[in-house]
C-alpha positions in Angstrom: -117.7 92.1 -112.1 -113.9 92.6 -113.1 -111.8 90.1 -114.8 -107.5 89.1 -114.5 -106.0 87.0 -117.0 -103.2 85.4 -117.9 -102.8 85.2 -121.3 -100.3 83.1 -123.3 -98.2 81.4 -120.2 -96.0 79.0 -122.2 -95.3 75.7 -120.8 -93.2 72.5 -121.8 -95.5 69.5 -120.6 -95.6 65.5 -120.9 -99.2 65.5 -121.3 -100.8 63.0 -123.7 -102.7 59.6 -124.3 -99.6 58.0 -125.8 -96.5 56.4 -124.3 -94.1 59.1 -126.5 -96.0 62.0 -125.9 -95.3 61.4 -122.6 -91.8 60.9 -123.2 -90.8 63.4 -125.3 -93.2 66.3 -124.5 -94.5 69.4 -126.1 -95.3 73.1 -125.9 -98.4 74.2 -124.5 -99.8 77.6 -123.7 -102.5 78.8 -121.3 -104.8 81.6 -120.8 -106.8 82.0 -117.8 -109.8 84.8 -117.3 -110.9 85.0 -113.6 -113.9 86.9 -112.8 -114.1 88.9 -109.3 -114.9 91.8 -107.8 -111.9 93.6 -106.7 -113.1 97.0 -105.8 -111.7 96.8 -102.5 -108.3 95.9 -103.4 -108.2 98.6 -105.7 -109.6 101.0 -103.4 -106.8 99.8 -100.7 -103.9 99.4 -103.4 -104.4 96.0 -100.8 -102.8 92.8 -103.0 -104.2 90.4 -100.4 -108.0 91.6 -101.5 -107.5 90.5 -104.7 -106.9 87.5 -106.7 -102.7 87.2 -106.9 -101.8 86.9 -110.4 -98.6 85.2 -109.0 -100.3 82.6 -107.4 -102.4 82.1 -110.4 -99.5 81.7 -112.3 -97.6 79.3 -109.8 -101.1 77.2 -109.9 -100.9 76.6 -113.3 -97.0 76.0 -113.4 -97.5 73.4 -110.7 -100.3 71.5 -112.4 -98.9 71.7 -116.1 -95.4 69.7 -114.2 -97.6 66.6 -113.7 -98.1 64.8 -116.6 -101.8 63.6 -117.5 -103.2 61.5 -120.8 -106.2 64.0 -121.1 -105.8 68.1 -121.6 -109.3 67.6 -120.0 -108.0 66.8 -116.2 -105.4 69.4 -116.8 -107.9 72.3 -117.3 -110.2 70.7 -114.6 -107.2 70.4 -111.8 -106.4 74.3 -112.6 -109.9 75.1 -111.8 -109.9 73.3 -108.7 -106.9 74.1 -107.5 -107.7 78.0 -107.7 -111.1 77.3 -106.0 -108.8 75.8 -103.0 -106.5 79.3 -102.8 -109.5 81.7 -103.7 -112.8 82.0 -102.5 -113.9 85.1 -104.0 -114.0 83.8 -108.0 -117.1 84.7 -109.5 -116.5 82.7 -112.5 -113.1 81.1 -114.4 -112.5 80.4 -117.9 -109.7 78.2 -119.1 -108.1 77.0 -122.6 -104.5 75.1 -122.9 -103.5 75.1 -126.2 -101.4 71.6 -127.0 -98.7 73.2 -130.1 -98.2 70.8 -133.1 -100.0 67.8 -132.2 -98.4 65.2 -133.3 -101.5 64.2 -135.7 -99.5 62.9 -138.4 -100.4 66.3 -140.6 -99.7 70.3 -140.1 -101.8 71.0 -136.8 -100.6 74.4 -135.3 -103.0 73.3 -132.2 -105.2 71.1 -130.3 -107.4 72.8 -128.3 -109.7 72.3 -124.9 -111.2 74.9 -122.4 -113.7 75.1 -119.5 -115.5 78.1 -117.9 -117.6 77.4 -114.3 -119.3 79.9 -112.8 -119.5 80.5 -109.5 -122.3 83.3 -109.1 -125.3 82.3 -107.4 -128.2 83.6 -104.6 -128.7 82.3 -101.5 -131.8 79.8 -101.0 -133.1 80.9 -98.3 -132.9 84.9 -98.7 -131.7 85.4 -102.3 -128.5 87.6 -101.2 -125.9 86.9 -104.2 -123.4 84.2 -102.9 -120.1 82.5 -104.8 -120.6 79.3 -104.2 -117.9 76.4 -105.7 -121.2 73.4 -105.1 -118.1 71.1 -103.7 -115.8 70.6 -101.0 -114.1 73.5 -101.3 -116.9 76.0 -101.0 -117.4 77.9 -97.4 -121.3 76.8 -97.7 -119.9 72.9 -96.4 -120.3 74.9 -93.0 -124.0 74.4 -92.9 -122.4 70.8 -91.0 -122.9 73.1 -88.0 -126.9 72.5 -88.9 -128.1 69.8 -87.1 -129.2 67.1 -89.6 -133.0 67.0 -88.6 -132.7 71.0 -89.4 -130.8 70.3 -92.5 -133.5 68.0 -93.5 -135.9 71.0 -93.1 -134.3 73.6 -94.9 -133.6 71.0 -97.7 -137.3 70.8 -98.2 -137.8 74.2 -98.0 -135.4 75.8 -99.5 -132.8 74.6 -102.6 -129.7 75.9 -103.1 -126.5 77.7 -101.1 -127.1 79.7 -98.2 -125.2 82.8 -97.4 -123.3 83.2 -94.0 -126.1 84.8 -92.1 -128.1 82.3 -93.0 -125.9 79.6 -91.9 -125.3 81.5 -89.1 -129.6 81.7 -88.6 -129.7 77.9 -88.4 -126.5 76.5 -87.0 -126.8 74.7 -83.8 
């Protein structure tokens, strides 16, 4: 597995459970660690093998411009929106970093992070599979299964199933 970060982004956000944190914003930074195999990019010097750093960033810059009550959605909305533009992350870690809380003391940082992980084996054969368990994962394609053979392989098997497999039982 192979990681890319971003590390340190610096933002200016209206994020925050009260009315003037909302209104008069703060300083924030982000780190991001993405987990992936990008052996073919780098065998290819290929960008679009890989997971764009760019895009990443432009992710984060887009989500950290709505403002939310809760660092918590924030961190959550990154990780989905990256398992919308990528479908090869193994796993993600992220942390935001709210600078001088307004806590009524010296606080150099409130805090919150997340890590998912993605890795997992197919049900039926035990091939390793990414699978994002939601609507954004490739796996929803098993709605090609008819539901009576859905029902089946439910029973019999828990879990993701990889493409071949899918591609075994659809109809």
């Amino acid at each position: 597995m192979s990681v890319i970060s971003l590390e340190n982004m610096r933002f200016f956000s209206y994020h925050g459970f009260y009315d003037e944190e909302q209104i008069l914003g703060g300083e924030y930074t982000l780190d991001i660690s993405i987990m992936t195999d990008f052996t073919a990019a780098a065998m290819s010097d290929d960008l679009q093998k890989t997971v764009n750093y760019e895009t990443v960033y432009a992710i984060c810059d887009i989500e950290m411009r709505e403002p939310r009550m809760l660092l918590e959605t924030v961190v959550e909305s990154i990780v989905e929106s990256l398992k919308r533009n990528f479908t090869s992350l193994q796993a993600v870690e992220v942390k935001i970093r709210k600078l001088n809380p307004p806590l009524g003391g010296a606080v150099g940082a409130a805090s919150v992070e997340t890590a998912h992980d993605f890795a997992s084996e197919c049900g039926r054969c035990g091939k390793g599979i990414i699978c994002y368990g939601s609507e954004n994962c490739w796996c929803v394609d098993t709605k090609r299964i008819y539901p009576r053979t859905q029902e089946l392989l439910a029973r019999q098997f828990s879990g993701c199933f990889c493409k071949n497999c899918i591609e075994t039982y659809a109809g």
